[in-house]
C-alpha positions in Angstrom: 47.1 20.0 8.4 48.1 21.2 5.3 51.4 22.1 4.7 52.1 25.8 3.7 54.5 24.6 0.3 52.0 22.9 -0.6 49.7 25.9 -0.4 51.9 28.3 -1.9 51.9 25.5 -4.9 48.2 25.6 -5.4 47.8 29.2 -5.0 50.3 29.6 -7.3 48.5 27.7 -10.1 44.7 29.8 -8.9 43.3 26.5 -7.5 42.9 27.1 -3.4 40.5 24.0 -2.9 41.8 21.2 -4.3 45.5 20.8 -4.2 45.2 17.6 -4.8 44.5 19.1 -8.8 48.3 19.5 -8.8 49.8 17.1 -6.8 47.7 14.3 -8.2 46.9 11.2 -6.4 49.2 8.3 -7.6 47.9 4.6 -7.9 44.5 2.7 -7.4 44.5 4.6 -4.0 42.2 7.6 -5.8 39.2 5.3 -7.1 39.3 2.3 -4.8 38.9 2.3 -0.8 38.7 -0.6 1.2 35.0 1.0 2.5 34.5 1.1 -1.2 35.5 -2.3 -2.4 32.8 -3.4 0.4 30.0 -1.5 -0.9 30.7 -2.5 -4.5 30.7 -6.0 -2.8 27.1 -5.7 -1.2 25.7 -3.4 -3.9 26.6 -6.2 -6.6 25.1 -9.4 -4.2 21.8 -7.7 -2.8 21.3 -6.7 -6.7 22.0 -10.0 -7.6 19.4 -11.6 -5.3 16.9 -9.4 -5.4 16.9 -8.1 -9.0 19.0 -10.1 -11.3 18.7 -8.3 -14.4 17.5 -11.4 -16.3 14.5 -11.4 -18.4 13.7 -10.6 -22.1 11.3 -7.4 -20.5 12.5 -4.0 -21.9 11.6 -1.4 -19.9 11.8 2.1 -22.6 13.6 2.9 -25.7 16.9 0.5 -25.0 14.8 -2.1 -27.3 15.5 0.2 -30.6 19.5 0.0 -29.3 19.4 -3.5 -28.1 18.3 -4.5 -32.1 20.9 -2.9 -33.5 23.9 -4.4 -31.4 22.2 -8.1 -32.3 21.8 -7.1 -36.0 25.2 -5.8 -35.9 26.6 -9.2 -34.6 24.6 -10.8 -37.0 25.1 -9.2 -40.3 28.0 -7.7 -39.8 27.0 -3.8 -40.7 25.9 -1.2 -38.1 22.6 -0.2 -38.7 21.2 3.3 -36.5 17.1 3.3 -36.8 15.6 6.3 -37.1 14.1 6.1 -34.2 16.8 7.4 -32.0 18.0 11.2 -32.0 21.2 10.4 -30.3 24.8 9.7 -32.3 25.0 6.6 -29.9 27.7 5.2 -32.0 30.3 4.8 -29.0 27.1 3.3 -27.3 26.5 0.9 -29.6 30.3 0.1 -29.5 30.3 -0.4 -26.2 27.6 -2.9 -26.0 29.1 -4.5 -28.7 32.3 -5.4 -27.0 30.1 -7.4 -24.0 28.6 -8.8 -27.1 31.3 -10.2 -28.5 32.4 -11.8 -24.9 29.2 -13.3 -24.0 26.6 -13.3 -26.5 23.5 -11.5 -28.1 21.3 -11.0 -25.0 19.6 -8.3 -23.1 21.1 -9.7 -19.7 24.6 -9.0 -21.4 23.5 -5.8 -22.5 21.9 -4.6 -19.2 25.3 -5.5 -17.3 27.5 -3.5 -20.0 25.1 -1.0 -18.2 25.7 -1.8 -14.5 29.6 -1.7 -15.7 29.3 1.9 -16.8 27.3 2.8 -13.8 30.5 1.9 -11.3 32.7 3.7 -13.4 31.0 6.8 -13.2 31.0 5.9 -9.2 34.4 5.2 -9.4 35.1 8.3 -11.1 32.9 10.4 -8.8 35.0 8.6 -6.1 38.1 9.9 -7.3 36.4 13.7 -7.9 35.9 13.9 -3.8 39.7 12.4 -3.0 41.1 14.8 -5.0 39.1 17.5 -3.4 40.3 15.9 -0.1 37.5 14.4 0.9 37.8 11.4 3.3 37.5 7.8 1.5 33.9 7.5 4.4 32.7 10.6 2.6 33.8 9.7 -0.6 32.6 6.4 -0.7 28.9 8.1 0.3 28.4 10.2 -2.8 29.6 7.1 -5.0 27.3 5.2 -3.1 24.5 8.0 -3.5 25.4 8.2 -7.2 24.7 4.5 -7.9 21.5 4.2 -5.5 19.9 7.2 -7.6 16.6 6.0 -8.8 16.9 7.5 -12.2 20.4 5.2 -12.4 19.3 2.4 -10.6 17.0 1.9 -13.2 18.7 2.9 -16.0 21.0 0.0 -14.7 18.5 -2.2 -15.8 17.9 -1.1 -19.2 20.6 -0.6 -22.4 19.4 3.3 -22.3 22.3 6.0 -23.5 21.9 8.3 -20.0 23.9 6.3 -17.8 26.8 5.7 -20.0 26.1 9.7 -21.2 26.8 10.2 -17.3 29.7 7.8 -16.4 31.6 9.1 -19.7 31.1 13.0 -18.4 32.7 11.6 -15.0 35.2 10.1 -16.0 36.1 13.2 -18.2 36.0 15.1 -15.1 37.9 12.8 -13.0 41.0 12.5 -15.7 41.0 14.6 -18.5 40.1 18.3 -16.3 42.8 17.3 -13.3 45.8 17.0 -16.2 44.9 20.8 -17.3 46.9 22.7 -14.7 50.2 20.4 -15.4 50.1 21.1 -19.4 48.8 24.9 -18.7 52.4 25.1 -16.2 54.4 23.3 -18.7 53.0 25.9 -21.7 53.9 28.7 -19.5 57.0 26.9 -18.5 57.8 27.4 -22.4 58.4 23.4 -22.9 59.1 22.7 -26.7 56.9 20.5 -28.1 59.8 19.2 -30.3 61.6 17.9 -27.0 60.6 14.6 -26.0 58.4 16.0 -23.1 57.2 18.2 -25.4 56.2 14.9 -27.8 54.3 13.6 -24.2 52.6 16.7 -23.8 51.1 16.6 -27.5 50.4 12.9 -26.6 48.3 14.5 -23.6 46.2 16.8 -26.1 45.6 14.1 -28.7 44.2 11.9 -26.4 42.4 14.5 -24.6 40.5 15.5 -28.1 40.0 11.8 -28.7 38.1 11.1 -25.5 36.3 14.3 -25.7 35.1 13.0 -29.5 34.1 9.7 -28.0 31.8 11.4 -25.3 30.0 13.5 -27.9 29.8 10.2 -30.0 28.2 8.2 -27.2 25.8 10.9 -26.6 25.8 14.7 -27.6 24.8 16.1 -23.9 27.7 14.2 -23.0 30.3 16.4 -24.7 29.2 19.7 -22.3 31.9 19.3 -19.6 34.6 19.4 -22.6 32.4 22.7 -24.1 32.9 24.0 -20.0 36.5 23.4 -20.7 36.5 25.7 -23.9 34.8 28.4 -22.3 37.0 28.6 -19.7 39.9 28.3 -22.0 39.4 31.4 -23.8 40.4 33.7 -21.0 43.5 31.8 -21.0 44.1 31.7 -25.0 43.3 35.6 -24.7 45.9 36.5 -21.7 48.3 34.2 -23.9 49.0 31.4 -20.9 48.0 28.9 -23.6 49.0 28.8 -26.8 46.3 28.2 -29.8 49.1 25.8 -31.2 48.2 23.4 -28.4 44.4 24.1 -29.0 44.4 23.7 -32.1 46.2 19.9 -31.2 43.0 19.3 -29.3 40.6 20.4 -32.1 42.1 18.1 -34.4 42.5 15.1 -32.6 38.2 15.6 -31.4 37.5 17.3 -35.0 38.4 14.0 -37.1 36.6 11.0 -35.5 33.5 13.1 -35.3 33.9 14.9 -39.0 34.6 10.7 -39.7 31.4 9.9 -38.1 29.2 13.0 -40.4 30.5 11.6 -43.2 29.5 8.0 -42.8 26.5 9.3 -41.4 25.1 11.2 -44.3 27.4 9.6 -47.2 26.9 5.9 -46.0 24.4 4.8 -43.9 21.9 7.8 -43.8 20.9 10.2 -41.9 18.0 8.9 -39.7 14.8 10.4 -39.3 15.3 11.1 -35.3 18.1 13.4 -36.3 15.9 15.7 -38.0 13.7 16.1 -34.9 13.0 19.6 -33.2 14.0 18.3 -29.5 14.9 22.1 -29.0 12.5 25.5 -28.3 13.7 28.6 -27.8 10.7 30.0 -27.9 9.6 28.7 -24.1 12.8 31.0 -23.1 10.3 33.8 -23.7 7.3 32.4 -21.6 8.4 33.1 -17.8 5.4 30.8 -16.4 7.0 27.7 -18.2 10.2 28.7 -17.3 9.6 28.9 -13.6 7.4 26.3 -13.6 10.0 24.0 -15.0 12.9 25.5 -12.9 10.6 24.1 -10.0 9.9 20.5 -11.2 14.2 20.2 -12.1 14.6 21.9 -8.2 12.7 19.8 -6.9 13.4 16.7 -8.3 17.3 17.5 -8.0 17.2 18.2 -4.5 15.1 15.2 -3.5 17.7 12.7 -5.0 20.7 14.8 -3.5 18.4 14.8 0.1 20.6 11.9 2.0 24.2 14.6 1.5 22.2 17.5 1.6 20.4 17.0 5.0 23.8 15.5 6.0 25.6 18.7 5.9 22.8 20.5 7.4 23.1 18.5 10.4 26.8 18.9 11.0 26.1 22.5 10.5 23.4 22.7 13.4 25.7 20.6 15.2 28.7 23.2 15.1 26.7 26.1 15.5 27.3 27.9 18.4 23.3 29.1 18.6 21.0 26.7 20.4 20.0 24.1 18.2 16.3 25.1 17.5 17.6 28.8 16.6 20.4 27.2 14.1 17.6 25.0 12.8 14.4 27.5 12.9 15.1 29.4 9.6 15.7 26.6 7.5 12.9 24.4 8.7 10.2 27.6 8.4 11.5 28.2 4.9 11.0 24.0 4.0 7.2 24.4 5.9 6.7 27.9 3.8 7.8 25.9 0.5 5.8 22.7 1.2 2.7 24.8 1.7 2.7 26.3 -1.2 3.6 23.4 -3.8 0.9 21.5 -1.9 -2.0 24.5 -1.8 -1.0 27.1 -4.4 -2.7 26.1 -7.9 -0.4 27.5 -9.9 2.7 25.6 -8.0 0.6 22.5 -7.7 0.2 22.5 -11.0 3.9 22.3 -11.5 3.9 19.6 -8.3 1.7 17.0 -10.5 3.5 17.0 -13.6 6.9 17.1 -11.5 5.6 13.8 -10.4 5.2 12.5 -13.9 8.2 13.8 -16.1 10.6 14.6 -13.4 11.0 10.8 -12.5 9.7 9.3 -15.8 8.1 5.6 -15.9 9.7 4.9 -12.4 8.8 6.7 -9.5 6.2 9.9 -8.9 2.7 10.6 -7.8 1.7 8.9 -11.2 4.2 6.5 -12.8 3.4 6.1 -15.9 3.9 2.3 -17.6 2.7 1.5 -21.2 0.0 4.2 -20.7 -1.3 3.1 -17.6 -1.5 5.3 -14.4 -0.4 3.5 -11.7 -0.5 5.5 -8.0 2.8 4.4 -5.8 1.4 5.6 -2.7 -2.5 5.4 -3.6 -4.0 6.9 -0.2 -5.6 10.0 -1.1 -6.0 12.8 1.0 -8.7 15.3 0.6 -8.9 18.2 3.2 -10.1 21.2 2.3 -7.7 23.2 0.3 -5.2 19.9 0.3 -6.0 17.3 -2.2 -3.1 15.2 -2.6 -1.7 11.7 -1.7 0.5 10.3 0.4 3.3 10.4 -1.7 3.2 13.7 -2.4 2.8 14.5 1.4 6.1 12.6 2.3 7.9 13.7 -1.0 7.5 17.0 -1.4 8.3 18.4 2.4 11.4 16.2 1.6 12.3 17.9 -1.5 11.6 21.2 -0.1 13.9 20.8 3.3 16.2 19.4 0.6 16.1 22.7 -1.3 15.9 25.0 1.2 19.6 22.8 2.8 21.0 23.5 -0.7 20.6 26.9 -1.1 21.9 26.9 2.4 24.8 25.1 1.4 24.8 27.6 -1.7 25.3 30.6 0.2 27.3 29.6 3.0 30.0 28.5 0.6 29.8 30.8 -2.0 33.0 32.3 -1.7 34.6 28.7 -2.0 32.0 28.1 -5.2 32.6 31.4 -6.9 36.4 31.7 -6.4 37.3 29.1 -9.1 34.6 30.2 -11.5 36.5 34.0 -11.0 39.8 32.8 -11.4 39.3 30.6 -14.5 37.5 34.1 -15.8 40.3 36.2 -15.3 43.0 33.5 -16.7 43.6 31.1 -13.8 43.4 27.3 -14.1 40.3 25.7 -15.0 39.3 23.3 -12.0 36.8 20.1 -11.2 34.6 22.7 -9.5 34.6 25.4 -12.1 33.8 23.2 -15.0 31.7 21.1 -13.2 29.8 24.3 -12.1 29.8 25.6 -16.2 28.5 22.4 -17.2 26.0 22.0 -14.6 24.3 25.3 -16.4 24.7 24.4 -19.5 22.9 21.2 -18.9 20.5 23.3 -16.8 19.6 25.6 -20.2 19.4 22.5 -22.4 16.8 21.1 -20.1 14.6 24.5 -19.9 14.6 24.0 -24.0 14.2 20.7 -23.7 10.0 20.4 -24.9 9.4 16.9 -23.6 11.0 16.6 -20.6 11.2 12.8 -19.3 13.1 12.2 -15.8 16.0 10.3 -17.3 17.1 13.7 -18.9 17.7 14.9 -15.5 20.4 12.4 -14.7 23.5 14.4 -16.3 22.7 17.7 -14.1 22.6 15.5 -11.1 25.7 14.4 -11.5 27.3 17.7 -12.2 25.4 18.6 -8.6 26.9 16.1 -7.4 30.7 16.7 -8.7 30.5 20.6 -7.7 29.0 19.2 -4.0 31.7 16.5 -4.2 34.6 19.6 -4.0 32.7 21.3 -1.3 32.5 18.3 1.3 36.1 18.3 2.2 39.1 20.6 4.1 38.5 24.0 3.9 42.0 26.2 3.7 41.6 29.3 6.3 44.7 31.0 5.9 47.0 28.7 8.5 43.6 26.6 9.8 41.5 24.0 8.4 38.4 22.8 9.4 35.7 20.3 8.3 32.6 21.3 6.4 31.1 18.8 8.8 29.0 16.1 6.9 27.2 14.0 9.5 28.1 10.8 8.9 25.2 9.1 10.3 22.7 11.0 9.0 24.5 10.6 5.7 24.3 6.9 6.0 20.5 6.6 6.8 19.5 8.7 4.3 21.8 6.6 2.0 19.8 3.1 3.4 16.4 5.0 2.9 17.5 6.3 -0.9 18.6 2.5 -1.7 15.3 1.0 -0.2 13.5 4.0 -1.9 15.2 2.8 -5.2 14.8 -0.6 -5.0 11.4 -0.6 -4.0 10.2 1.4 -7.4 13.2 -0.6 -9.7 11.1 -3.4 -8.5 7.9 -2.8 -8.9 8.5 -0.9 -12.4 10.6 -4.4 -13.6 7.8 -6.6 -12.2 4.8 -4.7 -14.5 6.8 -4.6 -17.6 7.4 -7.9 -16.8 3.6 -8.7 -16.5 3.3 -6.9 -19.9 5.4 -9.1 -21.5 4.4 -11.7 -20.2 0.6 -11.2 -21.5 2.0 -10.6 -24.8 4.0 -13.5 -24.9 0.8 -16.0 -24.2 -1.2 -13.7 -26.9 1.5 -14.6 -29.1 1.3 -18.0 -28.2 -2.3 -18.4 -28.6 -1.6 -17.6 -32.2 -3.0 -13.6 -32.5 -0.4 -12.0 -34.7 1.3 -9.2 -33.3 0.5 -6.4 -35.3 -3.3 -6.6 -33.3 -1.2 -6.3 -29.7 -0.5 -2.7 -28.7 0.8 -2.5 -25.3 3.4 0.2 -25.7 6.4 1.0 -27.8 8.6 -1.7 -26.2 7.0 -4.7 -27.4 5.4 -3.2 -30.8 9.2 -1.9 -31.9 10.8 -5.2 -31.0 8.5 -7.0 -33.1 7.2 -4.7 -35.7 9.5 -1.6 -36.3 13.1 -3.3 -37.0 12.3 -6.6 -38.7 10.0 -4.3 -41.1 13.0 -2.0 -41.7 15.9 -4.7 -42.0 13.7 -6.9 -44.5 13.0 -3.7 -46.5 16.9 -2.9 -46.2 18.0 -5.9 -47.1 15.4 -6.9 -49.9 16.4 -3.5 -51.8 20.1 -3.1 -50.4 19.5 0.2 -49.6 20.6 2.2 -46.6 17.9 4.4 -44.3 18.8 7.7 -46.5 18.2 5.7 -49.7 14.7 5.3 -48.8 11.4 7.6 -49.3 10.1 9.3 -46.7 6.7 7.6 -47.0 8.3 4.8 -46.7 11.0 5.9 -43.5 7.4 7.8 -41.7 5.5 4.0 -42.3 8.0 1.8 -40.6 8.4 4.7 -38.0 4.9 5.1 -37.5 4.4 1.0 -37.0 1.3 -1.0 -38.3 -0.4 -1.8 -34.9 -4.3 -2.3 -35.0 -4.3 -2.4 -31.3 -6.7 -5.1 -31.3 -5.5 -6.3 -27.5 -4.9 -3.6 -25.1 -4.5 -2.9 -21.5 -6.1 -0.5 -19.0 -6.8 -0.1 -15.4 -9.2 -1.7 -13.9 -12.6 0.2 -13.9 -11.2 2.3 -16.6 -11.7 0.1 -19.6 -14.1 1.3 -22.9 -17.5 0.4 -23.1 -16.8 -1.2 -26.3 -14.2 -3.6 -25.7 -14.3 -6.9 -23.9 -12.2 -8.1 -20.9 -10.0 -11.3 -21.1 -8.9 -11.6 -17.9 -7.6 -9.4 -15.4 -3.7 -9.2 -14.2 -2.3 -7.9 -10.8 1.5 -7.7 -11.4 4.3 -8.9 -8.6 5.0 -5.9 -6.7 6.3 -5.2 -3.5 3.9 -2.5 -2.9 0.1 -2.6 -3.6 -0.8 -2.4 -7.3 -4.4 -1.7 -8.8 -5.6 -4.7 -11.1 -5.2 -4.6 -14.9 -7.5 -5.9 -17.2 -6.5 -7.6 -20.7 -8.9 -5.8 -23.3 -9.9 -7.1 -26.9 -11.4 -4.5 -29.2 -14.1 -6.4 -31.3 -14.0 -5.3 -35.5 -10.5 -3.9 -35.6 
């Protein structure tokens, strides 16, 4: 029970939910559990033994990043491509540090990775004791965080969305639980010339600092903090803060990133991904594309969320005081009336195919897409009158939909408890965990509805956010002089947590093992002696070997930096020199004018179609 001081303290400070905001939770106690300890335990071995993450295979863009933590090491100067539209400085940093300890190499690099993944578990872990959750239930979402396939994955690459992620976590998890203590000592009228006033300012600096290393790991990464301005102004404009102790956070977050623009454009130069137009707001005005991609990130959102979701579901059927099949009849004939029409409406399955491209990238989907090639995860096609699908999208998608359909469930059921921080930090209350995480979440929601290419990966931050405004709703609810459990069935929770993991594993596999086969064929071409500006087998291979050595000879024949050079020059080395002599295709699929090697079937678990090695004669 929860006593009634300490819900006259929260109440007092507009937070009902999560007392635990103002109390704090004191030592290792609010990110380490015994039931945690033993999952990081098992996670770490079976990962180990099934997947080390060993190998010179890069599975996306983390070979552009990788080459300039090495070249750093080795010449001593940081060097940003312009390949990458990120500021990834703090990224590179980061790497750098496992650098320094154990070497130039992609395995060191990947598991500077895995590290950041735990510690946005861990931080996630601390989110749900603070909202009072139980360490069992707790320990699930960190759990459900890490066996995400979209950060399983990205666990074994150097990509910039899982640090992006942890970093917003931790922000979360630290930064947004100090606010109500520094908001009740500025109303408290502490002076910042008395020495708690001096470890108040110490607060705000660091604060701003962390805040400026989010945005300099990645710029989504920074929306949490924006969340946190919005919901400051009603506070600046009812006077409960004062703009003096703003204006100590500005600074402190204003000069390493007004450090970082300088260097940027002064020193090194500005690189060409900068200048990209990642943004449109011109889709805003096309309803179709907006719905249609409101779908796909539904969809794809609720299917990874599925284990928690269909968890509370059950304990809600469970403490219903209907008959089960009346408490579960609406939301089952909703998921069957969603299904049907993602699976037989044209304009919906239209939105169903490419959500099983771009919603889950190169690793899972009704397509996954590797170096070009189509390769079915599920390949059993089903053609019955108006249903022509496949088996993946049969199991999938019903998923996805009950998923849904549990969520906005969820949604409405506890609205009162989702909208009562959001009102409160509007009308000058305390900004909490659930309000910013709730901000946030539609800020990254709008970035991604701008967002022209949309690849899976970019899906990861609003996940998380999901998950951080789920991860307050999970826990005791305060009626007045009662409490009562949410009710999250445990064991359903926990299946759905083994069936997301072998789900995850599975496709981590099978993605690794056909990059691997890729590199692998590359490697022998190399060794044969074909040079390996005729091998084009994806951006990988053909930017570890042609884009960056071309660029740092150039660079260090002229001692010039990137902005120093033409733009001819800076679109050439972008653009790469491939002839694309040697390909790859899919068996069956190959041009009538090339001529096949041989033909590779890569190590998966599950059954792969055969690839054939092509060599395009007079190129």
């Amino acid at each position: 029970m929860v006593s009634v001081d300490r819900f006259v303290a929260v109440k007092s400070v507009g937070f009902v939910r999560s007392s635990g905001l103002v109390t704090g939770m004191k030592g290792v106690r609010s990110y380490l559990s015994l039931r945690l300890i033993a999952v990081m335990t098992l996670y770490t071995a079976v990962m180990l033994w099934v997947m080390p993450p060993s190998g010179d295979a890069l599975l996306s863009d983390d070979w552009d990043y990788s080459i300039s933590v090495f070249d750093w090491g080795q010449d001593g100067r940081l060097t940003i491509s312009d390949f990458p539209s990120m500021t990834l400085i703090g990224h590179l940093t980061w790497g750098k540090l496992f650098a320094i300890l154990f070497g130039n190499h992609h395995v060191v690099l990947r598991i500077s990775t895995m590290v950041m993944a735990w510690v946005g578990a861990l931080s996630l872990y601390r989110i749900a004791r603070i909202a009072d959750a139980t360490p069992t239930i707790a320990t699930g979402i960190a759990t459900l965080y890490l066996l995400n396939p979209m950060i399983l994955w990205c666990s074994y690459t150097f990509l910039t969305d899982i640090i992006g992620c942890s970093v917003m976590l931790l922000f979360l998890a630290t930064v947004v639980p100090r606010l109500p203590l520094l908001i009740r000592q500025d109303v408290e009228g502490v002076d910042l010339q008395s020495p708690r006033g001096g470890a108040v300012i110490g607060q705000l600096i660091a604060m701003g600092v962390f805040t400026a290393g989010c945005y300099l790991v990645r710029q989504t990464a920074v929306i949490p903090a924006l969340a946190c301005l919005v919901l400051f102004v009603p506070l600046m404009l009812k006077g409960r803060l004062s703009w003096r102790r703003g204006s100590v956070v500005l600074f402190a977050f204003a000069v390493p990133v007004i450090c970082f623009w300088i260097w940027i454009t002064q020193w090194h130069g500005v690189p060409l991904g900068f200048e990209k137009q990642m943004l449109g707001l011109g889709q805003l005005t096309h309803p179709k594309i907006v719905l249609m991609k409101v779908i796909r990130i539904a969809l794809t959102i609720a299917f990874y969320l599925s284990p928690l979701a269909l968890a509370w579901w059950v304990g809600r059927v469970q403490r219903s005081e209907q008959a089960s099949w009346r408490a579960c009849a609406p939301v089952l004939l909703s998921a069957v009336g969603l299904a049907a029409a993602l699976l037989l409406l044209p304009p919906l399955a239209t939105a169903r195919l490419y959500w099983g491209i771009s919603a889950v990238d190169e690793l899972v989907g009704d397509f996954p897409q590797v170096m070009g090639l189509r390769q079915s995860l599920l390949p059993v096609t089903i053609d019955w009158g108006p249903l022509q699908s496949n088996l993946f999208d049969l199991v999938v998608i019903p998923l996805a939909s009950l998923s849904t359909i549990c969520l906005l469930n969820w949604a409405l059921v506890s609205r009162d408890e989702l909208r009562q921080p959001v009102s409160l930090c509007f009308s000058g209350g305390t900004p909490t965990i659930c309000a910013v995480g709730f901000v946030a979440a539609m800020g990254q929601l709008l970035l991604l509805l701008l967002i022209w290419n949309l690849f899976g990966r970019y899906l990861a931050p609003l996940m998380s956010l999901c998950l951080v405004v789920l991860a307050t709703q999970v826990a005791v609810r305060v009626t007045g002089a009662n409490q009562h459990q949410w009710g999250i069935h445990v064991p359903t929770f926990a299946v759905g947590l083994l069936l997301m993991a072998t789900y995850s594993l599975v496709t981590t596999h099978d993605t690794r093992a056909r990059f691997e086969a890729v590199w692998d064929v590359a490697q022998r071409l190399r060794g044969s002696g074909v040079d390996v500006s005729e091998i084009d087998i994806g951006m990988p291979f053909r930017g570890t070997y042609q884009y960056r050595p071309e660029l740092a000879s150039l660079l260090r024949k002229e001692n010039k930096t990137l902005g120093q050079l033409s733009i001819r020059q800076r679109r050439e080395l972008l653009r790469g020199r491939s002839t694309g002599r040697y390909q790859l295709a899919l068996a069956g699929e190959q041009p009538s004018d090339a001529v096949v090697i041989e033909t590779l079937t890569p190590a998966t678990w599950l059954p792969a179609e055969p690839w054939v090695l092509l060599r395009f004669a007079g190129q």
